[in-house]
C-alpha positions in Angstrom: 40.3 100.0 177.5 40.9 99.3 173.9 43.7 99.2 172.0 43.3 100.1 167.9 45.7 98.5 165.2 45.9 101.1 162.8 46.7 99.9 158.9 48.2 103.1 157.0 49.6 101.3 153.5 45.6 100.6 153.6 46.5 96.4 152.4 44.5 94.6 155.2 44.1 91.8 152.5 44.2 88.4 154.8 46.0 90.3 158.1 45.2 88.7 161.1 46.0 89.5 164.9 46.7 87.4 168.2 47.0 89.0 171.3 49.2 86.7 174.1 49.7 87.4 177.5 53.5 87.4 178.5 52.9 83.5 179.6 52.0 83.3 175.8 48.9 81.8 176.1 46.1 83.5 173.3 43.5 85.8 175.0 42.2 87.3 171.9 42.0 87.1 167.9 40.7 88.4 164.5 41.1 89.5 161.1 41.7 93.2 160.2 38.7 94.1 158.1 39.1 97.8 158.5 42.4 99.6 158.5 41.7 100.7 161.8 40.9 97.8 164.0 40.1 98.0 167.7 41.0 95.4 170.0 38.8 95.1 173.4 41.4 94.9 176.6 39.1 96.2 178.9 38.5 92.9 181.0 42.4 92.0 180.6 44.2 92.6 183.8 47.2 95.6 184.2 50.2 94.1 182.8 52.3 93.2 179.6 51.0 91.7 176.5 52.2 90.8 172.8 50.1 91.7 169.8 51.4 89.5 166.6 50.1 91.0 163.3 50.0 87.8 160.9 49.4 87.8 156.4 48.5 84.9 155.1 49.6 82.5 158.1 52.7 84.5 158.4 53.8 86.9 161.0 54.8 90.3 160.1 54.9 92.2 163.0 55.2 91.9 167.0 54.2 94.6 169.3 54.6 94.8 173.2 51.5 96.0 174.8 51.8 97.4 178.4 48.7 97.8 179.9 48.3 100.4 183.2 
């Protein structure tokens, strides 16, 4: 149901997230204000997903989400 992005060099100093569904359009987005951040994917449907991690406009990391 929800899926937490969990920042362990504790630097969450202007990280954002996206979360796309495989046809790539955006379904959800934020800033990481915490280091652990929870993302609600309860009303997303079972299926694969791609969670980009962005600093300062800039992606840093890609994650593949499957949901079941």
């Amino acid at each position: 149901d929800y899926l937490v992005l969990a920042i362990s060099d504790g630097n969450i100093t202007n990280l954002t997230y996206v979360l796309y569904d495989i046809n790539g359009r955006a379904l959800a987005q934020g800033k990481c204000i915490h280091s652990n951040t929870q993302i609600d994917m309860q009303s997303l449907a079972i299926g694969t997903y791609v969670l980009k991690v962005n600093k300062n406009s800039q992606e840093i990391k890609t994650f593949k989400i499957i949901k079941n």
